[in-house]
N, C-alpha and C positions, 0 to 999 in steps of 0.2 A: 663546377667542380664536384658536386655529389652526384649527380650522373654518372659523369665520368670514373667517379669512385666504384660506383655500383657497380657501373657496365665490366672496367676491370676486375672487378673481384669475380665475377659472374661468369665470365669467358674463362680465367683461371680455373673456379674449380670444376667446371662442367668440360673443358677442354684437354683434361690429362688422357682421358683414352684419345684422341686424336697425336697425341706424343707420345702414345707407349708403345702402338705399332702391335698390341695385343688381339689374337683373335678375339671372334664374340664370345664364344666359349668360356674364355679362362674370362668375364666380367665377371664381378658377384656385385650384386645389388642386397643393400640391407636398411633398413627402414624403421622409425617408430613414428609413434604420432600421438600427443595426449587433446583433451577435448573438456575442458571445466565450468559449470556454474555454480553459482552459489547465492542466496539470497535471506533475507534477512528481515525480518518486522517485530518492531516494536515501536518503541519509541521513535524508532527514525527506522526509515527504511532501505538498504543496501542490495545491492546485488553487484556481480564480477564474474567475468566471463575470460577465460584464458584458453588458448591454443597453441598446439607448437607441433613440427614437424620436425625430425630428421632424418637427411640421406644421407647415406655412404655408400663410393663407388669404389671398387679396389680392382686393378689392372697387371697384375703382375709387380711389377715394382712401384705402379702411382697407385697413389691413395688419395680420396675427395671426400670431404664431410662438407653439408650445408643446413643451416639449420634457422627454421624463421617462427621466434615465439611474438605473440600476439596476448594484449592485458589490455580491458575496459573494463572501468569501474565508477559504480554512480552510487550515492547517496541522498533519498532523497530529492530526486530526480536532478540531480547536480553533477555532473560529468568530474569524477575523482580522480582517474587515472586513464589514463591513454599511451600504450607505447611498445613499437615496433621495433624486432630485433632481428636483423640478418647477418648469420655466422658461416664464415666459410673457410675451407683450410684443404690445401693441399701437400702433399708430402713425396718424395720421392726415396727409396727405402734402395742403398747402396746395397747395404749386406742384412744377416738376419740383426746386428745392434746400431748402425749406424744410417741416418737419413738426415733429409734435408727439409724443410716445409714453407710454405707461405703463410701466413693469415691473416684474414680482414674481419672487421666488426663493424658492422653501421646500424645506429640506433636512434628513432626518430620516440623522444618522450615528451609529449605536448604539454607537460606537465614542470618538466624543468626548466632552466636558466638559458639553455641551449638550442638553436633552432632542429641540430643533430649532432651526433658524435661518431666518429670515424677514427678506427684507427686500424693500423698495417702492420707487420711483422713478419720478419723471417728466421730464421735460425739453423743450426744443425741438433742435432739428438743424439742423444747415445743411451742405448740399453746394460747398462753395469748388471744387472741380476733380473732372470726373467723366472717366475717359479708359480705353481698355481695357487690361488688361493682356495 
């Protein structure tokens, strides 16, 4: 079943330009990415190391966000924290205030009660007031 969870979420949101029928042209691809250590001595010894990635694809009317952070952490030399997070969401934008979207979360924390957690959502959206900040 988490296979299967993944594979769907993954074909979703990588899969909207195949549904929008958009040249390559109108693609916009946009990107961040962070990279962290940290470490610690004294009395006890610490360190943590964190990562994360996200894309967004935007198609004319689809929109793709995917996003996978990453957290290890030891004390110590005693493994504190471990745990993988993939976020993905797609959207389909009717007019300039009104859309649709999917979204998954699947999070494997070696640390909790859980062997992973998964979850799925859709909804509609509406834009009441858009103004800059």
């Amino acid at each position: 079943m988490k296979k299967i969870g993944l594979t769907t979420s993954l074909i979703l949101a990588l899969s909207t330009s195949a549904f929008a029928g958009e040249e390559e042209s109108s693609r916009i691809w946009s990107g961040s990415g962070q990279l962290g250590f940290t470490s610690a001595s004294g009395n006890s010894d610490s360190e943590s190391l964190t990562a994360g990635l996200k894309i967004k694809l935007e198609t004319g009317k689809w929109v793709s966000d995917m996003g996978l952070d990453l957290l290890n952490a030891s004390s110590d030399g005693v493994d504190t924290a471990e745990r993988y997070t993939l976020t993905t969401k797609t959207g389909y934008k009717f007019d300039e205030k009104n859309y649709i979207y999917y979204g998954s979360r699947y999070e494997n924390d070696n640390f909790s009660g859980f062997d992973y957690v998964m979850s799925n959502g859709f909804g509609w959206g509406h834009k009441f007031e858009d103004t800059e900040t």
